[in-house]
N, C-alpha and C positions, 0 to 999 in steps of 0.2 A: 504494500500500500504506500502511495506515496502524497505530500500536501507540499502545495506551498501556497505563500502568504503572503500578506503586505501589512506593517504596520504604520500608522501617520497618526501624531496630534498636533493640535494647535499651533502649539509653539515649535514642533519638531526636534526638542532635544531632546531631555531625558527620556521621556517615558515612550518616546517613538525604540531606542533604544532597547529598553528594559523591555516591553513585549516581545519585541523579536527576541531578545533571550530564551523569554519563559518557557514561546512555544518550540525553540529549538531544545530546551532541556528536558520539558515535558513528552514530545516528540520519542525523542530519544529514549527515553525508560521505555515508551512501549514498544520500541522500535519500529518504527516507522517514520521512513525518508520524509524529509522537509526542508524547503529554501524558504527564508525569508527576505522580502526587498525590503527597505528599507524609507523612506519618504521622507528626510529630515532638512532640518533646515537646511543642510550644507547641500539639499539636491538628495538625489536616487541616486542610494548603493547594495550592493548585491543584487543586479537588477535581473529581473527573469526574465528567460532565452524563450522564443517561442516552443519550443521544443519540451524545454521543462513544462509549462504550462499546459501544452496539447499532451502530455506523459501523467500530469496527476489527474488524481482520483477525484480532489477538492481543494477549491481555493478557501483558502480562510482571509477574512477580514480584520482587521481588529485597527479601526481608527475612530478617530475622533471630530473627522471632517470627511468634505465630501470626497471620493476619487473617481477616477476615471475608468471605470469596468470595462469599456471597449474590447480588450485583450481579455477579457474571459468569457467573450460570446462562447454560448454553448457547452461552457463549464458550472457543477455544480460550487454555488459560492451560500457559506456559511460567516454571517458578519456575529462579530462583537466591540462591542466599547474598548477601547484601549483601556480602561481599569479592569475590565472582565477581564481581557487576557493576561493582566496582567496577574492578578489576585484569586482566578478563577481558572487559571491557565486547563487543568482537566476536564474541567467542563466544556470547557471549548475543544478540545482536541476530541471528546465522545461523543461530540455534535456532530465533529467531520467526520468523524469514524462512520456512523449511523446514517450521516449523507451518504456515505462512500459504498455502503452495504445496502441503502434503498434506492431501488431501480424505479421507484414513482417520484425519487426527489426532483424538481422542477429544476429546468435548465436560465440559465440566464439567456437572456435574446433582448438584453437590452439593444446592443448595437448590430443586429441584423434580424434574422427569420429563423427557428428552425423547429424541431419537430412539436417539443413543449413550451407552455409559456411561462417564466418564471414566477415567484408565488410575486418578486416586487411589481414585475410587471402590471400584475394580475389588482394589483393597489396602489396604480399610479393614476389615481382620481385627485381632481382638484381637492376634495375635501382632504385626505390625507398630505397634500403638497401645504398646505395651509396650515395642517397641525406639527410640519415640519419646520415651521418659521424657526423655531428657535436654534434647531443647526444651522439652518441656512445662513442666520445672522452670524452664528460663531466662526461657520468657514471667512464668510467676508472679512471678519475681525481679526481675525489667526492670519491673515494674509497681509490685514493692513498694519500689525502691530509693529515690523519692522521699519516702516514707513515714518511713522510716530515715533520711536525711540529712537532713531538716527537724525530725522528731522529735530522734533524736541530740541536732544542735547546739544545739539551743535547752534541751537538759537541760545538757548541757555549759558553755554560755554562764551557765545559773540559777549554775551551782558558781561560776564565778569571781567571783561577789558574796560568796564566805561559803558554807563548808559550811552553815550552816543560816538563809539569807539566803531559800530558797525557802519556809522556814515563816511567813515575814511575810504575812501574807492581805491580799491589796491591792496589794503592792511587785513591783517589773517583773521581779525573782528569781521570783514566787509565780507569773506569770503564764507565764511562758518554760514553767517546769517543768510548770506544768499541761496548758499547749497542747502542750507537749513530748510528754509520758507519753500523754494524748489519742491525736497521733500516732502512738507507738509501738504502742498499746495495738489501732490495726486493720490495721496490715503485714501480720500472720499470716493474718487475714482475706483482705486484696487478695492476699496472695499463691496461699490456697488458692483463692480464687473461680478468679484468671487461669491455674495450674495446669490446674482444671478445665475452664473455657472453651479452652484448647487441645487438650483433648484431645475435646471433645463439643460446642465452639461456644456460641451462647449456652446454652443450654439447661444448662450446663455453672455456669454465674455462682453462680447462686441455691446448689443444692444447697453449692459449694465454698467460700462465702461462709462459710454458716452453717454447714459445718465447722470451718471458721477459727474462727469466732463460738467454740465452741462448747468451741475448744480454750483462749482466752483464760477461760474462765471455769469452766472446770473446776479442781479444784482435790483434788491439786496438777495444775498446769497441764504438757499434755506438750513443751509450748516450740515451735517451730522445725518440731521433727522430727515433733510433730503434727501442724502445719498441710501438711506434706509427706505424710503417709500421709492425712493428711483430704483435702487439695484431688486426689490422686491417684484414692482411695478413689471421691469423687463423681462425678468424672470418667471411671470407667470405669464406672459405676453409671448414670448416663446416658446413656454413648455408648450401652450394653448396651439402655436402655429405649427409643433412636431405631433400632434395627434392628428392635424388633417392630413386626411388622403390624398393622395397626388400621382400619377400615372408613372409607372416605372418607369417614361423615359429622364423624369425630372428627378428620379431619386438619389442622383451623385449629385445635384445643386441643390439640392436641399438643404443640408447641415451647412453647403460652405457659402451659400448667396442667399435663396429665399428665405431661411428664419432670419440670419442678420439682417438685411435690408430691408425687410417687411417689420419687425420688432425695434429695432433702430427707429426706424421713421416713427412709428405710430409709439415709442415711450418718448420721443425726442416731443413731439407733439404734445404729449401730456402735461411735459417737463414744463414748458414756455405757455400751455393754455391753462392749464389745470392746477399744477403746484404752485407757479411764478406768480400772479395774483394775488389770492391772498396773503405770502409774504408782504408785496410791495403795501398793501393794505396793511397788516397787522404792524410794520415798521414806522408806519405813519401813526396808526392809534397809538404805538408804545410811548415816541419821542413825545407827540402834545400830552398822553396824561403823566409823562416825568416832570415836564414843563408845570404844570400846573402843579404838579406837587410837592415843587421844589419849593415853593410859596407857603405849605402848612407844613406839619412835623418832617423834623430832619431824622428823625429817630427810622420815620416811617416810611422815607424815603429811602435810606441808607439799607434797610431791611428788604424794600420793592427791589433797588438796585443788586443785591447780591444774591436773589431770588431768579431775579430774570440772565443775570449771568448764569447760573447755576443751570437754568432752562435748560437751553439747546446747544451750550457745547463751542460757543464759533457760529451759530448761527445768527437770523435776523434780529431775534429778542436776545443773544447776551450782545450783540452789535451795536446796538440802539443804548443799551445800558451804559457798555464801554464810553459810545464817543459821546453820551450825554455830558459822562465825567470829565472827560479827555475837554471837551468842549465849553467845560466853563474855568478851565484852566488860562482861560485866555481870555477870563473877563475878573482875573483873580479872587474866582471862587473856588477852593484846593480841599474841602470837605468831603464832595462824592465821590471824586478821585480816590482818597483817601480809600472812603468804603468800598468803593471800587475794586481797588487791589487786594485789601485785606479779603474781602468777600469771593476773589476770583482766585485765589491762590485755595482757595477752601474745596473742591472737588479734584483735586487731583493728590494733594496731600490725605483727601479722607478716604478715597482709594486706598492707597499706599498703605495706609493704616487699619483700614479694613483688612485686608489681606494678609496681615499680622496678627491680626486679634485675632482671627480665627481662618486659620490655612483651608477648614476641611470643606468650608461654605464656596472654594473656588477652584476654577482648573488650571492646571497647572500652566497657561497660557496666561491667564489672569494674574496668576501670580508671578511671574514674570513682568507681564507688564505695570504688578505693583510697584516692583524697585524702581522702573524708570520714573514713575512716577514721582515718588519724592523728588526727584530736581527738577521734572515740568512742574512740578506744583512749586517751591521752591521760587521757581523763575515768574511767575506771575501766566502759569501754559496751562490753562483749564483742560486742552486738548488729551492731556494723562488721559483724563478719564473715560473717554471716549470709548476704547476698546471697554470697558465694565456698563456703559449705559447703553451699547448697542446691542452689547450679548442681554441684558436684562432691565428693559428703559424703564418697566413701571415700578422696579421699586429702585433702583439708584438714582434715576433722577428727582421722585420727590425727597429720597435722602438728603443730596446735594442740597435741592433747594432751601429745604429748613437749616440746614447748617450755613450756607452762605448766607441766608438772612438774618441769622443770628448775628454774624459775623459783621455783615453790614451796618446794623443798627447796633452793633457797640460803638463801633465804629464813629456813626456820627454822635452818640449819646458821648462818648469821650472826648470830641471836638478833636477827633485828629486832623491831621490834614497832609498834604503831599503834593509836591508841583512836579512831580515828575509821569509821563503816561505808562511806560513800562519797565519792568526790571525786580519786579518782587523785592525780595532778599538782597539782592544787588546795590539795590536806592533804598537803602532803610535810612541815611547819615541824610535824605532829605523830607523826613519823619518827622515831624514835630515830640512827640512822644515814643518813641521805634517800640519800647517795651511791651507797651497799651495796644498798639499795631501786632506785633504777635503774640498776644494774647487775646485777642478779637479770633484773628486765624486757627488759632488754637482749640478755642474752647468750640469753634465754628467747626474744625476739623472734627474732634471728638466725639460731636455731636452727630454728624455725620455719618463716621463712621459703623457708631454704636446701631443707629434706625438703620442704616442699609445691612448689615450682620442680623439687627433682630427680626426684619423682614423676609431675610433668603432665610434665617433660620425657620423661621413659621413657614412658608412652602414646604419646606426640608421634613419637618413632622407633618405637613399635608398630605406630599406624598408617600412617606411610609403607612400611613395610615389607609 
Protein backbone atom coordinates (compact mmCIF):
# COMPACT_ATOMS: atom_id res chain seq x y z
CA UNK A 1 0.00 0.00 0.00
CA UNK A 2 1.30 3.16 -0.78
CA UNK A 3 0.09 7.30 0.26
CA UNK A 4 1.24 10.26 -0.38
CA UNK A 5 0.47 13.70 0.96
CA UNK A 6 0.71 17.39 1.17
CA UNK A 7 0.91 19.21 4.20
CA UNK A 8 0.33 23.54 4.01
CA UNK A 9 -0.60 26.01 6.99
CA UNK A 10 -1.15 29.49 7.09
CA UNK A 11 1.93 30.71 7.97
CA UNK A 12 3.84 27.61 6.21
CA UNK A 13 6.54 27.13 8.85
CA UNK A 14 6.20 25.15 11.61
CA UNK A 15 3.51 23.20 11.63
CA UNK A 16 3.40 22.60 7.79
CA UNK A 17 6.65 20.85 8.99
CA UNK A 18 5.71 18.89 11.85
CA UNK A 19 2.64 17.14 9.99
CA UNK A 20 4.66 15.81 7.39
CA UNK A 21 6.68 14.29 10.03
CA UNK A 22 3.95 12.75 11.96
CA UNK A 23 2.48 11.07 8.87
CA UNK A 24 5.87 9.83 7.67
CA UNK A 25 6.45 8.28 11.38
CA UNK A 26 3.06 7.08 11.80
CA UNK A 27 3.35 5.63 8.19
CA UNK A 28 6.04 3.99 8.80
CA UNK A 29 5.12 1.62 12.06
CA UNK A 30 2.47 0.30 9.88
CA UNK A 31 4.47 0.02 7.06
CA UNK A 32 3.23 1.42 4.59
CA UNK A 33 5.04 3.65 1.79
CA UNK A 34 4.50 7.49 1.95
CA UNK A 35 5.90 10.80 0.40
CA UNK A 36 5.19 13.82 1.60
CA UNK A 37 5.33 17.58 -0.39
CA UNK A 38 5.67 19.93 1.58
CA UNK A 39 3.97 23.64 0.83
CA UNK A 40 5.83 26.10 3.19
CA UNK A 41 6.77 29.32 3.10
CA UNK A 42 10.06 28.94 1.44
CA UNK A 43 7.85 27.30 -1.62
CA UNK A 44 7.31 23.37 -2.58
CA UNK A 45 9.71 20.62 -1.31
CA UNK A 46 9.76 17.09 -1.74
CA UNK A 47 7.48 17.60 -4.47
CA UNK A 48 5.41 14.61 -6.12
CA UNK A 49 6.43 13.20 -9.54
CA UNK A 50 3.48 12.30 -11.47
CA UNK A 51 4.40 8.95 -11.38
CA UNK A 52 4.25 8.65 -7.46
CA UNK A 53 0.88 10.04 -7.41
CA UNK A 54 -0.62 7.90 -10.53
CA UNK A 55 1.21 4.75 -8.12
CA UNK A 56 -0.73 5.56 -4.76
CA UNK A 57 -3.47 4.19 -3.39
CA UNK A 58 -4.41 7.76 -1.54
CA UNK A 59 -3.66 11.16 -1.34
CA UNK A 60 -3.85 12.43 2.05
CA UNK A 61 -4.41 16.13 2.90
CA UNK A 62 -3.66 17.66 5.88
CA UNK A 63 -3.64 21.77 5.54
CA UNK A 64 -4.95 24.53 6.61
CA UNK A 65 -5.65 26.49 3.60
CA UNK A 66 -6.93 26.11 0.36
CA UNK A 67 -4.78 23.93 -2.44
CA UNK A 68 -4.76 23.04 -5.79
CA UNK A 69 -6.17 19.21 -6.20
CA UNK A 70 -5.68 19.55 -10.17
CA UNK A 71 -2.93 16.70 -9.84
CA UNK A 72 -5.10 14.32 -8.00
CA UNK A 73 -7.93 14.20 -10.66
CA UNK A 74 -9.08 10.80 -10.38
CA UNK A 75 -7.37 9.90 -7.02
CA UNK A 76 -8.89 8.97 -3.90
CA UNK A 77 -8.12 12.10 -1.50
CA UNK A 78 -8.79 11.83 2.23
CA UNK A 79 -8.39 15.64 3.93
CA UNK A 80 -7.48 16.72 7.58
CA UNK A 81 -6.70 19.86 9.40
CA UNK A 82 -3.00 20.27 9.87
CA UNK A 83 -3.62 19.96 13.81
CA UNK A 84 -5.57 16.58 13.16
CA UNK A 85 -2.48 15.36 11.41
CA UNK A 86 -0.70 16.47 13.57
CA UNK A 87 -2.15 15.35 17.07
CA UNK A 88 -4.27 12.63 15.60
CA UNK A 89 -1.78 11.48 13.14
CA UNK A 90 -3.51 7.50 13.35
CA UNK A 91 -6.52 8.46 12.65
CA UNK A 92 -5.80 9.92 9.69
CA UNK A 93 -3.47 7.28 8.36
CA UNK A 94 -6.94 4.44 9.08
CA UNK A 95 -8.86 6.84 7.02
CA UNK A 96 -6.57 6.31 4.14
CA UNK A 97 -6.12 2.87 4.92
CA UNK A 98 -10.06 2.37 4.71
CA UNK A 99 -10.12 4.77 1.54
CA UNK A 100 -7.51 2.53 0.04
CA UNK A 101 -9.47 -0.89 0.89
CA UNK A 102 -13.12 0.71 -0.39
CA UNK A 103 -13.79 0.38 -3.87
CA UNK A 104 -17.13 2.73 -3.53
CA UNK A 105 -14.75 5.43 -2.17
CA UNK A 106 -15.56 8.59 -4.42
CA UNK A 107 -12.95 9.75 -6.90
CA UNK A 108 -11.89 13.33 -7.02
CA UNK A 109 -12.82 14.86 -10.69
CA UNK A 110 -12.47 18.14 -9.59
CA UNK A 111 -10.25 19.18 -12.46
CA UNK A 112 -11.72 16.82 -15.26
CA UNK A 113 -14.46 13.97 -15.90
CA UNK A 114 -14.21 10.55 -14.87
CA UNK A 115 -16.04 7.43 -13.86
CA UNK A 116 -17.31 8.67 -10.06
CA UNK A 117 -18.09 11.90 -8.76
CA UNK A 118 -16.24 12.86 -5.76
CA UNK A 119 -18.34 13.19 -2.25
CA UNK A 120 -16.61 17.31 -2.51
CA UNK A 121 -17.95 17.59 -5.79
CA UNK A 122 -21.18 16.19 -4.96
CA UNK A 123 -21.27 19.42 -2.16
CA UNK A 124 -20.10 22.09 -4.14
CA UNK A 125 -23.41 24.15 -3.74
CA UNK A 126 -23.60 27.65 -3.15
CA UNK A 127 -24.86 27.06 0.28
CA UNK A 128 -21.82 25.13 1.55
CA UNK A 129 -19.23 27.72 -0.46
CA UNK A 130 -20.82 30.38 1.86
CA UNK A 131 -20.42 28.37 5.03
CA UNK A 132 -16.82 28.03 3.96
CA UNK A 133 -16.40 31.85 4.25
CA UNK A 134 -14.30 31.44 7.07
CA UNK A 135 -11.24 29.54 5.25
CA UNK A 136 -11.67 31.39 2.46
CA UNK A 137 -10.94 34.52 4.47
CA UNK A 138 -7.87 32.65 6.21
CA UNK A 139 -6.35 31.60 2.86
CA UNK A 140 -6.56 35.29 1.74
CA UNK A 141 -4.90 36.39 5.00
CA UNK A 142 -2.08 33.58 5.26
CA UNK A 143 -1.01 34.87 1.98
CA UNK A 144 -1.31 38.54 2.67
CA UNK A 145 0.41 38.36 6.10
CA UNK A 146 3.97 38.58 4.43
CA UNK A 147 2.80 41.49 2.69
CA UNK A 148 2.01 43.37 6.05
CA UNK A 149 5.12 42.22 8.02
CA UNK A 150 7.65 43.22 5.40
CA UNK A 151 5.73 46.30 4.57
CA UNK A 152 4.93 47.23 8.21
CA UNK A 153 8.50 47.01 9.53
CA UNK A 154 10.30 48.78 7.19
CA UNK A 155 7.74 51.90 7.45
CA UNK A 156 8.40 51.40 11.13
CA UNK A 157 12.15 51.14 10.91
CA UNK A 158 11.85 54.79 8.20
CA UNK A 159 10.28 56.46 11.61
CA UNK A 160 13.06 55.78 13.95
CA UNK A 161 15.54 57.84 11.61
CA UNK A 162 13.30 61.03 12.36
CA UNK A 163 9.73 61.64 11.87
CA UNK A 164 10.43 63.29 8.74
CA UNK A 165 13.94 61.45 7.86
CA UNK A 166 11.79 59.56 5.09
CA UNK A 167 11.38 62.95 3.11
CA UNK A 168 15.04 62.98 2.34
CA UNK A 169 14.98 61.60 -1.45
CA UNK A 170 17.98 59.28 -1.62
CA UNK A 171 18.56 58.59 2.39
CA UNK A 172 17.81 54.77 3.49
CA UNK A 173 14.71 56.49 5.75
CA UNK A 174 13.26 57.49 1.81
CA UNK A 175 13.92 54.18 0.76
CA UNK A 176 12.53 51.67 3.61
CA UNK A 177 9.39 53.89 3.43
CA UNK A 178 8.91 53.78 -0.07
CA UNK A 179 9.57 49.87 -0.42
CA UNK A 180 7.40 49.80 2.63
CA UNK A 181 4.19 51.78 1.48
CA UNK A 182 4.85 49.64 -2.19
CA UNK A 183 4.36 46.78 0.06
CA UNK A 184 1.44 47.68 1.91
CA UNK A 185 -0.16 49.21 -0.86
CA UNK A 186 -0.98 45.27 -2.72
CA UNK A 187 -1.88 43.14 0.68
CA UNK A 188 -5.47 44.04 -0.06
CA UNK A 189 -4.99 42.82 -3.58
CA UNK A 190 -3.14 39.25 -2.56
CA UNK A 191 -5.51 39.11 -0.09
CA UNK A 192 -8.74 39.57 -2.32
CA UNK A 193 -7.06 37.50 -5.21
CA UNK A 194 -6.37 34.36 -2.48
CA UNK A 195 -9.92 34.86 -0.85
CA UNK A 196 -11.14 34.36 -4.34
CA UNK A 197 -8.80 31.44 -5.40
CA UNK A 198 -10.32 29.42 -2.52
CA UNK A 199 -13.38 29.71 -3.08
CA UNK A 200 -13.36 29.02 -7.26
CA UNK A 201 -9.55 27.90 -7.68
CA UNK A 202 -7.40 29.55 -10.17
CA UNK A 203 -9.85 30.95 -12.18
CA UNK A 204 -10.69 32.73 -8.90
CA UNK A 205 -6.91 34.82 -8.83
CA UNK A 206 -7.55 37.30 -11.72
CA UNK A 207 -11.12 38.43 -11.06
CA UNK A 208 -10.13 38.89 -6.99
CA UNK A 209 -6.93 40.53 -7.67
CA UNK A 210 -8.30 43.26 -9.45
CA UNK A 211 -10.97 43.74 -6.83
CA UNK A 212 -8.33 44.24 -4.57
CA UNK A 213 -6.79 46.46 -7.20
CA UNK A 214 -9.48 48.39 -7.47
CA UNK A 215 -10.26 48.88 -3.91
CA UNK A 216 -6.71 50.56 -3.31
CA UNK A 217 -7.57 53.01 -5.73
CA UNK A 218 -10.79 54.02 -5.21
CA UNK A 219 -11.17 56.92 -3.56
CA UNK A 220 -12.20 57.28 -0.62
CA UNK A 221 -10.71 53.87 -0.44
CA UNK A 222 -13.14 51.14 1.34
CA UNK A 223 -9.94 49.67 3.35
CA UNK A 224 -9.76 46.09 4.54
CA UNK A 225 -13.29 45.44 4.46
CA UNK A 226 -13.39 46.16 0.71
CA UNK A 227 -10.96 43.87 -0.23
CA UNK A 228 -13.10 41.22 1.94
CA UNK A 229 -16.47 41.90 0.00
CA UNK A 230 -14.20 42.26 -3.25
CA UNK A 231 -12.16 39.01 -3.16
CA UNK A 232 -15.60 37.38 -1.73
CA UNK A 233 -17.73 39.08 -4.40
CA UNK A 234 -15.21 37.58 -7.26
CA UNK A 235 -15.08 34.51 -5.93
CA UNK A 236 -18.53 33.56 -5.89
CA UNK A 237 -18.95 35.27 -9.37
CA UNK A 238 -16.77 32.62 -10.62
CA UNK A 239 -17.40 29.76 -8.93
CA UNK A 240 -21.14 30.63 -10.29
CA UNK A 241 -19.42 31.13 -14.00
CA UNK A 242 -17.43 27.37 -13.62
CA UNK A 243 -21.00 25.60 -13.20
CA UNK A 244 -22.20 26.78 -16.46
CA UNK A 245 -22.30 24.48 -19.22
CA UNK A 246 -20.51 25.29 -22.28
CA UNK A 247 -19.96 23.05 -25.49
CA UNK A 248 -16.77 21.13 -25.54
CA UNK A 249 -15.36 23.09 -28.12
CA UNK A 250 -14.90 26.18 -25.44
CA UNK A 251 -13.66 23.89 -22.61
CA UNK A 252 -9.76 24.68 -22.89
CA UNK A 253 -10.83 28.78 -22.66
CA UNK A 254 -12.67 28.27 -20.12
CA UNK A 255 -10.49 28.26 -16.83
CA UNK A 256 -7.81 30.53 -18.90
CA UNK A 257 -10.30 33.42 -20.70
CA UNK A 258 -14.06 33.13 -20.05
CA UNK A 259 -14.37 32.85 -16.11
CA UNK A 260 -11.58 35.62 -15.94
CA UNK A 261 -12.81 38.01 -18.34
CA UNK A 262 -16.51 37.58 -17.78
CA UNK A 263 -15.99 37.63 -13.59
CA UNK A 264 -13.22 40.49 -13.97
CA UNK A 265 -15.77 42.73 -15.71
CA UNK A 266 -18.88 42.11 -13.90
CA UNK A 267 -16.95 42.24 -9.94
CA UNK A 268 -14.83 45.21 -11.60
CA UNK A 269 -18.41 46.78 -12.09
CA UNK A 270 -19.76 46.05 -8.70
CA UNK A 271 -16.43 47.47 -7.27
CA UNK A 272 -17.17 51.23 -8.81
CA UNK A 273 -21.37 50.96 -8.87
CA UNK A 274 -22.18 49.14 -5.98
CA UNK A 275 -19.35 49.38 -3.12
CA UNK A 276 -17.80 52.87 -4.29
CA UNK A 277 -20.85 54.83 -3.28
CA UNK A 278 -21.72 54.42 -0.31
CA UNK A 279 -18.05 54.80 0.82
CA UNK A 280 -17.90 58.37 -0.89
CA UNK A 281 -21.39 58.86 1.02
CA UNK A 282 -20.46 57.60 4.41
CA UNK A 283 -16.97 59.61 4.26
CA UNK A 284 -18.94 62.69 3.85
CA UNK A 285 -21.52 61.85 6.92
CA UNK A 286 -18.35 60.81 9.08
CA UNK A 287 -16.05 64.28 8.42
CA UNK A 288 -19.48 66.87 9.17
CA UNK A 289 -20.62 64.80 12.37
CA UNK A 290 -16.71 65.08 13.73
CA UNK A 291 -17.10 68.62 12.70
CA UNK A 292 -19.97 69.22 14.76
CA UNK A 293 -18.68 67.47 17.48
CA UNK A 294 -15.76 68.84 17.85
CA UNK A 295 -17.86 71.97 19.35
CA UNK A 296 -19.49 69.63 22.44
CA UNK A 297 -17.53 67.01 24.67
CA UNK A 298 -13.97 66.55 23.98
CA UNK A 299 -14.03 63.52 26.11
CA UNK A 300 -16.69 62.33 23.58
CA UNK A 301 -15.08 63.16 20.62
CA UNK A 302 -11.79 61.66 21.59
CA UNK A 303 -13.68 58.36 22.31
CA UNK A 304 -15.85 58.74 18.52
CA UNK A 305 -12.29 59.34 17.18
CA UNK A 306 -10.59 56.06 18.38
CA UNK A 307 -13.76 54.11 17.61
CA UNK A 308 -13.91 54.89 14.03
CA UNK A 309 -10.03 54.39 13.73
CA UNK A 310 -10.54 51.09 15.32
CA UNK A 311 -13.53 50.44 12.54
CA UNK A 312 -12.19 49.47 9.21
CA UNK A 313 -8.54 49.03 9.54
CA UNK A 314 -7.18 51.89 6.72
CA UNK A 315 -10.22 52.31 5.53
CA UNK A 316 -12.86 55.25 4.78
CA UNK A 317 -14.05 55.64 8.43
CA UNK A 318 -10.48 55.29 10.38
CA UNK A 319 -9.43 57.99 7.09
CA UNK A 320 -11.86 60.42 7.98
CA UNK A 321 -10.93 60.20 11.68
CA UNK A 322 -7.14 60.32 10.95
CA UNK A 323 -7.12 63.47 8.70
CA UNK A 324 -9.93 65.07 10.81
CA UNK A 325 -6.85 65.15 13.44
CA UNK A 326 -4.02 65.51 11.14
CA UNK A 327 -6.23 68.59 9.89
CA UNK A 328 -6.70 70.73 12.77
CA UNK A 329 -3.16 70.57 13.26
CA UNK A 330 -2.95 73.33 11.10
CA UNK A 331 -5.34 75.47 12.76
CA UNK A 332 -3.28 74.72 16.02
CA UNK A 333 -5.69 72.43 17.50
CA UNK A 334 -3.18 69.29 18.64
CA UNK A 335 -5.89 67.48 21.03
CA UNK A 336 -7.58 64.84 18.49
CA UNK A 337 -4.33 64.29 17.13
CA UNK A 338 -3.26 63.40 20.21
CA UNK A 339 -6.32 60.98 20.68
CA UNK A 340 -5.79 60.15 17.50
CA UNK A 341 -2.49 58.21 17.93
CA UNK A 342 -2.85 57.05 21.33
CA UNK A 343 -6.36 55.58 20.09
CA UNK A 344 -4.69 54.01 16.80
CA UNK A 345 -1.61 52.55 18.18
CA UNK A 346 -4.42 50.40 20.26
CA UNK A 347 -5.51 47.57 17.70
CA UNK A 348 -2.42 46.40 16.73
CA UNK A 349 -0.69 46.32 20.10
CA UNK A 350 -4.09 44.60 21.59
CA UNK A 351 -3.60 41.85 18.83
CA UNK A 352 -0.16 41.35 19.92
CA UNK A 353 -1.30 40.96 23.36
CA UNK A 354 -4.05 38.86 22.79
CA UNK A 355 -2.18 36.29 21.26
CA UNK A 356 -0.07 36.13 24.42
CA UNK A 357 -2.69 35.99 26.97
CA UNK A 358 -3.99 33.04 25.43
CA UNK A 359 -1.90 31.05 22.55
CA UNK A 360 -4.64 28.36 22.40
CA UNK A 361 -7.75 30.82 21.01
CA UNK A 362 -5.21 31.26 17.77
CA UNK A 363 -3.56 29.61 14.78
CA UNK A 364 -0.48 29.56 14.55
CA UNK A 365 -0.60 32.01 11.59
CA UNK A 366 -2.15 34.58 13.95
CA UNK A 367 0.35 34.05 16.03
CA UNK A 368 2.99 34.84 14.15
CA UNK A 369 1.42 37.68 12.82
CA UNK A 370 1.14 38.75 16.74
CA UNK A 371 4.87 39.44 17.03
CA UNK A 372 4.82 41.77 14.02
CA UNK A 373 2.46 43.35 15.43
CA UNK A 374 3.97 44.80 18.55
CA UNK A 375 6.10 47.23 16.33
CA UNK A 376 3.17 48.08 13.72
CA UNK A 377 1.34 48.92 16.65
CA UNK A 378 4.24 50.58 18.23
CA UNK A 379 4.66 52.61 15.14
CA UNK A 380 1.33 54.28 15.10
CA UNK A 381 0.40 50.91 11.92
CA UNK A 382 -3.30 49.97 12.83
CA UNK A 383 -2.73 47.79 9.70
CA UNK A 384 -1.10 44.77 12.49
CA UNK A 385 -4.38 43.97 12.97
CA UNK A 386 -5.73 43.24 9.88
CA UNK A 387 -4.76 39.69 9.38
CA UNK A 388 -6.97 38.96 13.01
CA UNK A 389 -10.17 41.08 11.90
CA UNK A 390 -10.27 39.55 8.49
CA UNK A 391 -9.97 35.98 9.69
CA UNK A 392 -12.76 36.90 12.56
CA UNK A 393 -14.31 40.63 11.93
CA UNK A 394 -17.24 40.25 14.32
CA UNK A 395 -15.72 39.82 17.27
CA UNK A 396 -12.03 41.67 16.87
CA UNK A 397 -13.33 44.50 15.41
CA UNK A 398 -16.00 45.42 18.10
CA UNK A 399 -12.91 44.43 20.48
CA UNK A 400 -10.76 47.04 18.85
CA UNK A 401 -13.31 49.44 18.92
CA UNK A 402 -14.11 49.71 22.66
CA UNK A 403 -10.53 49.78 23.59
CA UNK A 404 -9.42 52.54 21.15
CA UNK A 405 -12.36 54.55 22.46
CA UNK A 406 -11.35 54.13 25.63
CA UNK A 407 -8.12 55.06 24.67
CA UNK A 408 -9.29 58.12 22.87
CA UNK A 409 -11.21 59.78 25.52
CA UNK A 410 -8.51 59.60 28.04
CA UNK A 411 -6.94 60.95 25.96
CA UNK A 412 -8.62 64.15 25.45
CA UNK A 413 -10.11 63.87 29.37
CA UNK A 414 -6.13 64.22 30.03
CA UNK A 415 -5.66 67.24 27.66
CA UNK A 416 -2.92 65.69 25.92
CA UNK A 417 -1.91 66.96 22.98
CA UNK A 418 0.62 66.36 19.81
CA UNK A 419 1.74 68.28 16.76
CA UNK A 420 3.16 65.64 15.20
CA UNK A 421 0.70 63.28 12.22
CA UNK A 422 2.76 60.17 12.56
CA UNK A 423 5.32 58.13 14.39
CA UNK A 424 3.71 56.43 17.54
CA UNK A 425 6.43 55.63 19.92
CA UNK A 426 8.93 57.48 17.70
CA UNK A 427 7.35 61.21 18.43
CA UNK A 428 6.49 60.65 22.08
CA UNK A 429 9.56 63.97 23.03
CA UNK A 430 6.42 65.88 21.17
CA UNK A 431 3.89 64.79 23.85
CA UNK A 432 2.83 67.20 26.11
CA UNK A 433 2.49 64.43 28.86
CA UNK A 434 4.27 61.04 26.98
CA UNK A 435 3.54 59.06 30.25
CA UNK A 436 -0.44 59.94 30.32
CA UNK A 437 -0.14 59.09 26.27
CA UNK A 438 0.84 55.42 27.11
CA UNK A 439 -1.04 54.89 29.43
CA UNK A 440 -4.25 55.91 27.48
CA UNK A 441 -2.76 53.14 24.81
CA UNK A 442 -2.23 50.87 27.55
CA UNK A 443 -5.14 50.54 29.40
CA UNK A 444 -6.86 50.82 25.69
CA UNK A 445 -4.64 47.83 24.79
CA UNK A 446 -5.65 45.62 27.67
CA UNK A 447 -8.80 46.34 27.33
CA UNK A 448 -8.96 45.09 24.08
CA UNK A 449 -7.26 42.47 24.20
CA UNK A 450 -9.17 40.99 27.21
CA UNK A 451 -13.01 41.30 25.15
CA UNK A 452 -11.47 39.81 21.98
CA UNK A 453 -9.91 36.43 24.11
CA UNK A 454 -13.35 36.41 26.07
CA UNK A 455 -15.38 36.44 22.93
CA UNK A 456 -13.34 33.71 20.75
CA UNK A 457 -13.33 32.05 24.17
CA UNK A 458 -17.23 31.97 24.25
CA UNK A 459 -17.59 30.48 20.44
CA UNK A 460 -14.66 28.11 21.63
CA UNK A 461 -17.22 26.42 24.44
CA UNK A 462 -20.04 27.12 21.76
CA UNK A 463 -18.67 24.93 19.62
CA UNK A 464 -17.72 22.01 21.87
CA UNK A 465 -20.94 22.13 23.04
Amino acid sequence: MKFVGVTACPTGIAHTYMAAEKLAEEAKKMSIGIKVETRGSVGIENKLTEQEIREADVVILGVGVSVDKSMFNGKKIVEATVSDTIHNTDTVIKRAIEAAQDENYPLYTGGGTKEKASEEQEADTFLNLLKRIPKHLMTGVSYMIPFVAAGGIMIAISFMFGIDASGVEGSLPFYLNKIGGIAFSVMIPIMAGFIAYSMADRPGIAPGMVAGLIVTQLDPSPGFIGGIIGGLLAGIIAWAIKKIKMPKALAGLKPVLIIPLFSTFIVGLLMYFVVAPPCVMLQSAMTNWLTNMSNSSGILLGAVIGAMLAFDLGGPVNKVAYMFGVGLLAEGVYGPQAASMASGMVPSLAMALATVLNKNLYTPAERESGKTAWLLGASFIAEGAIPFAGADPLRVIPSLMVGSAVAGGMAMAFNLTLQAPHGGIFVMGLVNKPFLFLLCTAVGMVISALMVNFLKGMKVKKNKK
